[in-house]
VOGU-3710 file (C-alpha; in Angstrom, 3 decimals, decimal comma):
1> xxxxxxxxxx> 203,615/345,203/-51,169  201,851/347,442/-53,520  197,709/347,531/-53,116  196,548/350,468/-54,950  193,884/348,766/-56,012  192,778/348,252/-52,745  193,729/352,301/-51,691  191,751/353,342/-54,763  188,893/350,718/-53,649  188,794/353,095/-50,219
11> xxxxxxxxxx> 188,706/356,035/-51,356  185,954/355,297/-53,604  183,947/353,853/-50,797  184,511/356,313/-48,344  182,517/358,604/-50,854  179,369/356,424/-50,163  179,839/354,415/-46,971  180,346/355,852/-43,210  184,245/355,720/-42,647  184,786/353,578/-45,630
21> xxxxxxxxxx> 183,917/350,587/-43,787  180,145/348,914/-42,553  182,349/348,138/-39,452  185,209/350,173/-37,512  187,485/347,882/-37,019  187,940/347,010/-40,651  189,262/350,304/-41,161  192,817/349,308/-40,129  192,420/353,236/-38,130  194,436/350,308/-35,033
31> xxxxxxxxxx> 197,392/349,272/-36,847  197,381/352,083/-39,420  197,176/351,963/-43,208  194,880/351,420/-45,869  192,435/348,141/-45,360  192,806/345,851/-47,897  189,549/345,013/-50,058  189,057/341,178/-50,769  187,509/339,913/-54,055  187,811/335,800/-53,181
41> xxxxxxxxxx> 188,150/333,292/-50,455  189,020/329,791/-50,659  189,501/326,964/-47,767  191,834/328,967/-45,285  193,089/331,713/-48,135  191,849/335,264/-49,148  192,629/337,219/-52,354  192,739/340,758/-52,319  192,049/343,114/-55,335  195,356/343,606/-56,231
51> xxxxxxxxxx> 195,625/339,521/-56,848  197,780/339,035/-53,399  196,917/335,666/-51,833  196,954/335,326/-48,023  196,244/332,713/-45,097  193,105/334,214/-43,341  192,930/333,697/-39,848  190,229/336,244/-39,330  187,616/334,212/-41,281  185,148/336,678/-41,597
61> xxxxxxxxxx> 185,632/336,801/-37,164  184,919/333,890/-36,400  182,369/332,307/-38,497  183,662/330,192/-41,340  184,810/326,927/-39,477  185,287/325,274/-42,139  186,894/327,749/-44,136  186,230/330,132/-47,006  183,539/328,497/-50,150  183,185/324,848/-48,238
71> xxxxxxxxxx> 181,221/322,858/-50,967  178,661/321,707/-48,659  177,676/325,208/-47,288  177,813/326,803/-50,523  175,671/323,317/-52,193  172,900/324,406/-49,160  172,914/328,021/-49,989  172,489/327,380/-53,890  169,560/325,021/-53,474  168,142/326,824/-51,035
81> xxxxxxxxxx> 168,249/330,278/-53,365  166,753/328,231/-56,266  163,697/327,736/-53,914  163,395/331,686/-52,947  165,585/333,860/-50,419  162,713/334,888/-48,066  158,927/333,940/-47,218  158,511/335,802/-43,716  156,798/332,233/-42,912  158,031/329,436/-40,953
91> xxxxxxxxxx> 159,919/326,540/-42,597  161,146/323,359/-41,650  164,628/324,351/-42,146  164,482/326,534/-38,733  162,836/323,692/-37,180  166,065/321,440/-38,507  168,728/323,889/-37,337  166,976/324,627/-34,218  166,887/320,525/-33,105  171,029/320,533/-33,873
101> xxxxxxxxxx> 171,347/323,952/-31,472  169,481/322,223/-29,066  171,607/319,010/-29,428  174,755/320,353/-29,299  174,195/323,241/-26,492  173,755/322,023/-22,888  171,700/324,648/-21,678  169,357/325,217/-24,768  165,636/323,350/-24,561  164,372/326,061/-26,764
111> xxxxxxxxxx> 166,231/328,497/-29,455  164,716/331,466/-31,254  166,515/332,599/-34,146  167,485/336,267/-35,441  169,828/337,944/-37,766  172,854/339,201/-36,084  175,118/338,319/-32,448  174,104/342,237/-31,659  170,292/341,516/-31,957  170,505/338,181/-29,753
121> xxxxxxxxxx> 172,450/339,403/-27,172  169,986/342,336/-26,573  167,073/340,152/-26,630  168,528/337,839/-24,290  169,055/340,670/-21,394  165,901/342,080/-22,515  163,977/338,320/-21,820  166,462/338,501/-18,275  164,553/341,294/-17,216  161,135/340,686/-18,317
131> xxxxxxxxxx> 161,688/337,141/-17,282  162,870/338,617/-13,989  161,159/341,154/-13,072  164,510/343,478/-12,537  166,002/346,120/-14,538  169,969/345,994/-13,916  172,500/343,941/-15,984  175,826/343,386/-15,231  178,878/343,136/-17,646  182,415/343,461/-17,694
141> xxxxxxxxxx> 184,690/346,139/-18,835  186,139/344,668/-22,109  183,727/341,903/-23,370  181,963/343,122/-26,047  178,233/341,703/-26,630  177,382/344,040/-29,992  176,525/347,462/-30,227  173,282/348,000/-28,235  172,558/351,053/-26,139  172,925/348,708/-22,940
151> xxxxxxxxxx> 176,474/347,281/-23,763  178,254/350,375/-24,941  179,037/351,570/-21,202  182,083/352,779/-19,355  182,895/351,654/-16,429  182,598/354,898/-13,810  185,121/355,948/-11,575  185,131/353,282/-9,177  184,562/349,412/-8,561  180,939/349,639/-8,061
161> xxxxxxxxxx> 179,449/353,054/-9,886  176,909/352,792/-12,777  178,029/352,502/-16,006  178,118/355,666/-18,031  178,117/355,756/-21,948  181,081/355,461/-24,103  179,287/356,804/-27,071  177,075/359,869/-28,213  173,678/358,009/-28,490  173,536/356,222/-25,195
171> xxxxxxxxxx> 171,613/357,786/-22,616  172,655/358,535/-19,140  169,417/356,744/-18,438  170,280/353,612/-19,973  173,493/353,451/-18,821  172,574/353,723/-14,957  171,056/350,122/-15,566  174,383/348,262/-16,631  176,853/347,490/-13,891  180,588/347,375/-15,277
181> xxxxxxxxxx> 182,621/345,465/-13,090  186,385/343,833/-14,012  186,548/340,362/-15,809  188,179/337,871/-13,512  186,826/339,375/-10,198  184,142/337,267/-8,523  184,285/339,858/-5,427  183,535/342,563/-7,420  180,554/340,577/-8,217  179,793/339,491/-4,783
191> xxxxxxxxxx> 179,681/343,218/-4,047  177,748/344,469/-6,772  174,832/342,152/-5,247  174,891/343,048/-2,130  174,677/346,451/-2,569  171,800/346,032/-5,789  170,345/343,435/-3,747  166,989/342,221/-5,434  167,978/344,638/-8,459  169,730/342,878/-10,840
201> xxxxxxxxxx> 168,212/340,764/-13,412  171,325/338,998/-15,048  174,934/338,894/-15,746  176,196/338,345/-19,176  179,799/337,115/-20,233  182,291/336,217/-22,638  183,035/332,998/-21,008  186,269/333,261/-23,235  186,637/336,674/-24,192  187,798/337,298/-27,806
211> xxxxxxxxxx> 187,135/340,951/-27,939  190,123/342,511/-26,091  191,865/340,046/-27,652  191,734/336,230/-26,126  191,283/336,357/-22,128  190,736/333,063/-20,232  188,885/333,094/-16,858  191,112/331,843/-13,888  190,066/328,667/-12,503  186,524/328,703/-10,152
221> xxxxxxxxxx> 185,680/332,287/-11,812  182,775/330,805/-14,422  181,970/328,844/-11,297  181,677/331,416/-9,243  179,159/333,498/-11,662  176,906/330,430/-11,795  176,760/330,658/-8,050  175,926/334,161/-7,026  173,389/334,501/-10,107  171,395/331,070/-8,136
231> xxxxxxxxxx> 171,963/332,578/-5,124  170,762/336,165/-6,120  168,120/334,711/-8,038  169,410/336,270/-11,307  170,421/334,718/-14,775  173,659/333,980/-16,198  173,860/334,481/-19,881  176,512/333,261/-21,449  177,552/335,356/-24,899  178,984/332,993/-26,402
241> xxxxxxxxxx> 178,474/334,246/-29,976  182,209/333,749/-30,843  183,439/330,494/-29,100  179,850/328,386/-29,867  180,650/325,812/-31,929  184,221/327,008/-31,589  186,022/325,703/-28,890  184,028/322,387/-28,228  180,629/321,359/-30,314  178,854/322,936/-27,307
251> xxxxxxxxxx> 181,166/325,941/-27,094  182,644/327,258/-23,370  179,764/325,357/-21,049  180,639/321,912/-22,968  183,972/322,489/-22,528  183,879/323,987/-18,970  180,848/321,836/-17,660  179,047/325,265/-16,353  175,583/325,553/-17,662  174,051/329,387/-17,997
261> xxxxxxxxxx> 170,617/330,178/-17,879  170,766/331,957/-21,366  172,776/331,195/-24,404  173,746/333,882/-27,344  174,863/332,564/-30,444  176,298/333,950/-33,547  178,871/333,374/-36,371  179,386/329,812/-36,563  175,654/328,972/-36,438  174,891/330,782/-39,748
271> xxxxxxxxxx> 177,647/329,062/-41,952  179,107/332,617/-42,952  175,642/334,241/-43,317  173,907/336,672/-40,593  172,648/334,891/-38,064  172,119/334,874/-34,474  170,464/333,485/-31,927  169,418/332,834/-28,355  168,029/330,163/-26,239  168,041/328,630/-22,931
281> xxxxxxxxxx> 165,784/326,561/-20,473  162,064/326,053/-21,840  160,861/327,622/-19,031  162,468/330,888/-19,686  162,004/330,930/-23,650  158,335/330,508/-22,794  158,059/333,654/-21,983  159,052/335,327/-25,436  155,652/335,957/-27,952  153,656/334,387/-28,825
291> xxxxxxxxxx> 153,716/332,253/-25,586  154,702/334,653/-23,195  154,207/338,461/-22,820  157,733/339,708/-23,480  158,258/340,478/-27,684  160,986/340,281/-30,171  160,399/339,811/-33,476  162,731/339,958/-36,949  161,758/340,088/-41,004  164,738/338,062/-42,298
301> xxxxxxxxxx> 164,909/335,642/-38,896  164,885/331,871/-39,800  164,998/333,036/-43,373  165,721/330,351/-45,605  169,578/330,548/-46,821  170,663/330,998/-43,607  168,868/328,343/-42,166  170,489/325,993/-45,247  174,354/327,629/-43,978  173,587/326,983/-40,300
311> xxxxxxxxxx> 172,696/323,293/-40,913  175,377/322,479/-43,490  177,972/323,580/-40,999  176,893/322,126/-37,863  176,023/318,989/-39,924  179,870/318,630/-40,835  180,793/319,469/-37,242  179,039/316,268/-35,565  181,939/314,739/-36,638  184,027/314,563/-33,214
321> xxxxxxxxxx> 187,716/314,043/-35,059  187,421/317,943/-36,485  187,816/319,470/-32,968  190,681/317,204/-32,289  192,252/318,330/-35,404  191,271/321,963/-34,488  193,061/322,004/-31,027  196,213/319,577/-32,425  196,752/322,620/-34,973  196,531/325,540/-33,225
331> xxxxxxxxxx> 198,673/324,201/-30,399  200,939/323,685/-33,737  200,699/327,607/-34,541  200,530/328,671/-30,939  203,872/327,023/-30,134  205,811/327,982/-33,344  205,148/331,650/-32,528  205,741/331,239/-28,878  210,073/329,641/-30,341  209,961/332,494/-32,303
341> xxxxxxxxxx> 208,960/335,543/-30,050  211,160/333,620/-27,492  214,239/333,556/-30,170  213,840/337,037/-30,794  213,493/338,380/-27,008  210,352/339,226/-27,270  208,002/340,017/-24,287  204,481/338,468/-25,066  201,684/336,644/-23,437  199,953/333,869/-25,717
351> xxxxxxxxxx> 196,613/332,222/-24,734  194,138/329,560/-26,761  191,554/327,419/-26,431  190,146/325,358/-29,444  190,759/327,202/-32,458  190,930/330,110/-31,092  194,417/331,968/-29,667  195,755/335,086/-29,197  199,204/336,938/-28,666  199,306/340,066/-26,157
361> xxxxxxxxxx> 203,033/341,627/-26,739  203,661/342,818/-23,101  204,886/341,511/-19,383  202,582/339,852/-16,874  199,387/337,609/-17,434  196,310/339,880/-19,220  193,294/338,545/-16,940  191,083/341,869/-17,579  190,633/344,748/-19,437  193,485/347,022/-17,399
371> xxxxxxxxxx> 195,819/344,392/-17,716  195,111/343,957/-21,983  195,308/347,676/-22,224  199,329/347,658/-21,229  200,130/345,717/-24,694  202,181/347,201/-27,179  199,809/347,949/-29,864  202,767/350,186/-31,893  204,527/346,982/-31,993  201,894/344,796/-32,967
381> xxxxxxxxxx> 200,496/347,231/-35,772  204,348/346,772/-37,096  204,024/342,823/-36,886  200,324/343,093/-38,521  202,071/344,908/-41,227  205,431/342,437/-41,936  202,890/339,462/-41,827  200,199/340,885/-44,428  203,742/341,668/-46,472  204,491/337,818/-45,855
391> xxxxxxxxxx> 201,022/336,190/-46,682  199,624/336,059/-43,292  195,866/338,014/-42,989  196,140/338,546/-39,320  193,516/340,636/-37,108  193,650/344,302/-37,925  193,692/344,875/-33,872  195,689/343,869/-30,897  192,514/343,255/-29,183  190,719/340,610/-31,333
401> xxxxxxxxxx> 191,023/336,837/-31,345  192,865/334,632/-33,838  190,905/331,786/-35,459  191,608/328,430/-37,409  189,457/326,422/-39,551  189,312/322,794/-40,686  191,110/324,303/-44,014  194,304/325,384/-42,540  196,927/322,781/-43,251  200,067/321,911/-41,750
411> xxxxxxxxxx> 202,319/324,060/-44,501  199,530/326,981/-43,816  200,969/326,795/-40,125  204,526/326,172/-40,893  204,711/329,226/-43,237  202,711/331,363/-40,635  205,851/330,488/-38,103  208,263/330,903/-40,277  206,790/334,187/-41,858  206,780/335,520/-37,968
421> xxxxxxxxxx> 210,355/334,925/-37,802  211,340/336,515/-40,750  208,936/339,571/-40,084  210,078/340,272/-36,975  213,958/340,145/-37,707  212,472/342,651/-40,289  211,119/344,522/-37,553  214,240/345,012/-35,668  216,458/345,580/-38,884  215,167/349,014/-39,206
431> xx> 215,233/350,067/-35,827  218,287/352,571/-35,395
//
C-alpha cells in the first residue's frame, strides 16, 4: 500500500509539531511505520490522504458512537456555530446536557463540565482530597487516567512502596502521594489501608480498563473496592472516561450495579469534541466553587458547540435498541476473529464488553498489567500492518481498546473477519 502522501504529510509536521504527532501514540513509534494522516470520516470509514478508504475502529478512541459526520451531531454543531463558538457565560445548553448526565449516570446528582478526560480526572482526585481531608490516592499499574503529574507514576519495587515517576516532570514529591498497586488484587488494597490507615483520600479505576488494552475485573473485585473505600472512609472514583456511555447508557456502574462516589467522563459525552467531565453525589460536588472552598475552573468549559455535540449524541442514545445492536455486533466481530486465530493456531486472549473488545496475542488470561505486558507486540505490529493493507484501521498499539459504533454494518464486520484471515495467512507466508 503506497502512502507517500501521508510520509510526506509527517515529515512536514514533524518540522512544526513535537514528534510529529499532538499525541504519542499516534505516532505508530508501537507497531512501527509511518502514521497515516486522515483527510475524511464517514459513518464507520476513514480516508486517508492518499485516497485509501478504511473501517475505523479507533473512532477518534472512543468517542464517536455513532460514527464519523452523524447528521444530527454535525446539524447541533452547525447551528450552534451560527450562534457564536464561545461566551465564557453560562448557557442553557450545559444546563440541558448536564440533566441527561445526570439521567443516565447512577451516581451523578451534580456534574461540572471541562474540556478534556485529563482535566476531569485530576479534578476529581483533587475534590477527593479536599473533600476528604487526605492527601494519598491510589491507582493501579496500567489504567491510565490522562497525563497529570499524579497519574504518571511507577509502581516501586514492591507491593506496597510509593509510586515514583515515570516521566521527567513529575516530582518525587508528588509521586510519594499515589499508591500503585496491581489491577485485580483486592488484598493489595486491603493492605495498602491498613498500613496508610486514615491517609488515603480515594481510589480511582478503570472499571474496564481500555488502556493496556481491554482488561475485565474478576468477579467481586469492583465490589470489593466499593467496600474498603466505605469502610476506610475514602472515595471510589470511577474513570470511566472511555466506557461511559459505552458499554451500557450508564457506562460500567449501570452495567455492574456498583455505584462510585465520583464519576469521570470523557469522549462520548462531547459528540467528538473536547469534553470532559466529573460528577458525583450532591453532597460532594458542593464542595467545588463557588459553593464550596475547593476551585477548578476552565475558559472553554460548557462552551457552546460542545455542549450542542454532547446533547445530540446522548439524545440518539436514549434509544435502548442501539446498545442491543452494539453488543449483538461486536460479539459478531469478536467471534469471527476468535475462528480465525483458532484456524490459524494462534495463541490469543480476546475480551469485550459492549462495544468495546480487545485481542491480547499470548497464553494465559491478562487480569493486570504484568500479565498484558507478556503479549506479542512484534506480532501484533505485523497484524496492525496486513489489516491497514486490507482496509481495516485498527489501534496503532497492542495495549488500546477496540471500539464499534452504530455505523458499522454487518459487511463492515464480515470483511474485518475475513480480512484477518487473509492477513494472517499473509503473515505466516513470509516467515522462512
Amino acid at each position: 500500500m503506497r502512502l507517500e502522501r501521508s510520509i510526506s504529510a509527517f515529515a512536514r509536521a514533524r518540522r512544526v509539531i513535537a514528534g510529529g504527532v499532538n499525541s504519542p501514540v499516534r505516532a505508530f513509534k508501537s507497531v512501527g511505520g509511518s502514521p497515516v494522516f486522515m483527510k475524511a470520516g464517514a459513518g464507520a470509514h476513514l480516508f486517508d490522504l492518499d485516497d485509501h478508504e478504511y473501517i475505523d475502529y479507533v473512532l477518534s478512541w472512543g468517542p464517536l458512537i455513532l460514527g464519523h459526520a452523524h447528521p444530527s451531531v454535525i446539524k447541533a454543531i452547525t447551528a450552534a456555530a451560527a450562534k457564536g463558538t464561545s461566551f465564557g457565560t453560562p448557557t442553557e445548553a450545559e444546563s440541558e446536557l448536564a440533566e441527561l448526565v445526570c439521567a443516565m449516570v447512577p451516581s451523578i446528582d451534580r456534574v461540572r463540565f471541562t474540556s478534556s478526560g485529563t482535566e476531569a480526572t485530576m479534578s476529581a482526585v483533587r475534590l477527593a482530597r479536599g473533600f476528604t481531608g487526605r492527601d494519598r490516592i491510589i491507582k493501579f499499574a496500567g489504567c491510565y487516567h490522562g497525563h497529570g503529574d499524579s497519574f504518571l507514576i511507577a509502581a516501586g519495587s514492591g507491593a506496597l512502596t510509593n509510586g515514583v515517576p515515570n516521566s521527567p516532570g513529575v516530582t518525587p514529591g508528588t509521586a510519594a502521594d499515589t499508591i500503585i498497586l496491581p489491577f485485580n488484587d483486592a488484598q493489595a488494597v486491603a493492605a495498602a489501608f491498613e498500613r496508610y490507615a486514615g491517609e488515603i483520600a480515594a481510589v480511582i479505576v478503570e472499571p474496564y480498563v481500555g488502556n493496556m488494552g481491554m482488561i475485565l475485573p474478576i468477579d467481586g473485585y469492583l465490589q470489593s473496592l466499593r467496600d474498603l473505600t466505605k469502610k476506610n472512609d475514602a472515595l471510589l472514583i470511577f474513570d470511566e472516561v472511555m466506557t461511559g456511555f459505552r458499554v451500557a447508557p450508564g457506562g460500567v456502574q449501570d452495567r455492574e450495579h456498583i455505584l462510585p462516589d465520583i464519576t469521570t467522563l470523557g469522549k462520548i459525552v462531547g459528540g467528538g469534541l473536547p469534553v470532559g467531565a466529573f460528577g458525583g453525589h450532591a453532597q460532594i460536588m458542593q464542595s467545588l466553587s463557588p459553593d464550596g472552598p475547593i476551585y477548578q475552573a476552565g475558559t472553554l468549559s460548557g462552551n457552546p458547540l460542545a455542549m450542542a455535540a454532547g446533547i445530540a449524541t446522548l439524545r440518539a442514545l436514549q434509544d435502548g435498541a442501539i446498545y442491543e445492536r452494539l453488543e449483538e455486533m461486536s460479539g459478531r466481530l469478536a467471534g469471527g476473529l476468535q475462528t480465525v486465530f483458532d484456524k490459524h493456531g494462534i495463541k490469543h486472549q480476546s475480551y469485550r464488553r459492549g462495544s468495546m473488545f480487545c485481542t491480547f496475542f499470548c497464553e494465559g488470561p491478562v487480569t493486570d498489567l504484568e500479565s498484558a505486558l507478556k503479549a506479542d507486540t512484534v506480532f501484533y505490529g505485523k497484524f496492525f500492518h496486513e489489516m491497514l493493507g486490507r482496509g481495516v484501521y485498527l489501534a496503532p498499539s497492542q495495549f488500546e481498546a477496540g471500539f464499534l459504533s452504530t455505523a458499522h454494518t454487518t459487511q463492515d464486520i464480515d470483511h474485518t473477519i475475513a480480512a484477518a484471515d487473509d492477513a494472517i495467512a499473509a503473515i505466516f507466508a513470509r516467515v522462512p
